[in-house]
C-alpha angles and dihedrals in degrees: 000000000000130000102260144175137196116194113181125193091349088315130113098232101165147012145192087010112150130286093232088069101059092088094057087049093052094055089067104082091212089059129100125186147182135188138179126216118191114203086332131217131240092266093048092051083043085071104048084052101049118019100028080042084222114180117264083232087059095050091048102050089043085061106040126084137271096354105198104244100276153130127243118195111205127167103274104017154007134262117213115183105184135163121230106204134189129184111228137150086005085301135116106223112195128197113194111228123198117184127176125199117206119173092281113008126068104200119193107195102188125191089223156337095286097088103074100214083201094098105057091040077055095059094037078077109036086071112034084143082070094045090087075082101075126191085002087059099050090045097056089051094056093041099044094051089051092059097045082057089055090053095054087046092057094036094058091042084052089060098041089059094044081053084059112048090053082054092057095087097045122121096252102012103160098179095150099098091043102046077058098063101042088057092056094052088049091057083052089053104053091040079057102040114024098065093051074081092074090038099064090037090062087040093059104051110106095232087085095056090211104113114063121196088262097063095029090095085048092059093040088059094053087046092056090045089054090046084053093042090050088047091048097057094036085062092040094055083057095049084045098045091042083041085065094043091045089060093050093057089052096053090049092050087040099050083050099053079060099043085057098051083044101060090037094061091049092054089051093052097045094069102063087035077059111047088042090051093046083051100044081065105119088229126103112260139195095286095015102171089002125132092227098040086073090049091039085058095036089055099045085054097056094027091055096034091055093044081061096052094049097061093041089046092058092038083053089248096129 
């Protein structure tokens, strides 16, 4: 059993009915009518094959593996492959979905379970008055609520980047493993997202005579969404690409604010290093076995060290 629908003359008049039965509804020229396989069997292939009279290219590209996001125009119907997307656990997860659009049937082949369909059927029902449509209706709602998933994706890949900026000056940041991986989720994502571009501008030539003038808003308003999205992630690659440079930077100002403790410390320490060593000599010396030639010495270390501190401190040396 397959998640189906049967609108007839702009009404939803069934539902989750089986698949077996979308063959007698399509012969009814009123009727439109969507189903959903996921990961579907050989009988059910067997049906897009022989009674939708689906082309054997189609077929192919709905079952093999990672389509680039495209359509196919063929005689009697089109071929979507799309990508649904979600950003969980510091990971981009993609589900492949292949529709095709014939006259009266709208078919969703996806790869797995990841990709809810309880969205679009949402907002399926949140606009009947926009059902008279047809196949140009059913098709907005899916492809619309792929693209608003592409939005959240990019939204909450936008934050996580901003988390880390403000992480960058931290005393042990350590962002470079994770700006890693966000870079590699945000390739996902605009191998996901930027060619919808090209998706809803075939969609929207005329030539397909899918999209009326009522829907055709409708359209225009996904299309928007995919040219923000492109611009949000261009945008995100360059804040990526500058949040790894900034580290480094850090790093660098950071390894020479040690450096310069370091070599403070070693100038203060080499005074004393130096007046014991003038002293260790085995030579007499200006208050050689006096009382006051020891304090003479002790009082030129700390004076002289201190000294020392003094100046590195107000040059932030120290």
């Amino acid at each position: 059993m397959g998640r189906t629908r049967l609108y007839r003359d702009g009404e939803l008049v069934d539902s989750n009915f089986p698949v077996e039965e979308v063959a007698d509804h399509l012969r009814d020229p009123s009727a439109v009518v969507w189903f959903d396989l996921c990961a579907p069997s050989e009988a059910e292939t067997a049906l897009l094959r022989d009674e939708l009279g689906l082309h054997e290219l189609a077929i192919e590209d709905a079952f093999a593996e990672r389509q680039r996001p495209k359509v196919d125009r063929y005689p009697t119907h089109l071929f979507l492959s799309v990508y649904a997307v979600r950003y969980e656990e510091h990971e981009l997860k993609t589900c492949e979905v292949d529709i095709f659009v014939t006259r009266n049937a709208l078919v969703t082949v996806r790869e797995s379970e990841d990709y809810d369909l309880a969205g679009v059927q949402r907002r399926w029902d949140a606009a009947p008055t926009l059902a008279g449509a047809g196949i140009g209706f059913l098709l907005h709602g899916l492809l619309d609520d792929l693209v608003d998933g592409h939005y959240a994706a990019a939204q909450q890949l936008d934050d996580a980047i901003e988390d880390l900026e403000d992480r960058i000056y931290d005393e042990k940041p350590d962002v470079g493993r994770e700006a890693l991986r966000l870079r590699r989720a945000l390739v996902q994502l605009r191998r996901a997202a930027l060619p919808m571009r090209e998706v809803l501008g075939s969609l929207l030539h005329r030539e397909h005579e899918l999209v009326d003038d009522v829907m055709m808003p409708y359209y225009l308003d996904v299309k928007d969404h995919t040219l923000f999205i492109a611009e949000l992630t261009e945008s995100m690659r360059e804040l990526v690409t500058n949040l790894r440079e900034a580290e480094v930077a850090v790093q660098g100002n950071r390894l020479n604010s040690i450096m310069k403790k370091v070599t403070s410390w070693a100038a203060i320490i080499a005074v004393p290093t130096a007046i014991s060593g003038y002293y260790g000599m085995n030579v007499p010396y200006p208050g050689f076995e006096q009382r006051w030639g020891f304090w003479v010495a002790t009082l030129g270390i700390f004076g002289l060290s201190y000294f020392l501190y003094v100046m590195f401190k107000r040059r932030d040396w120290l």
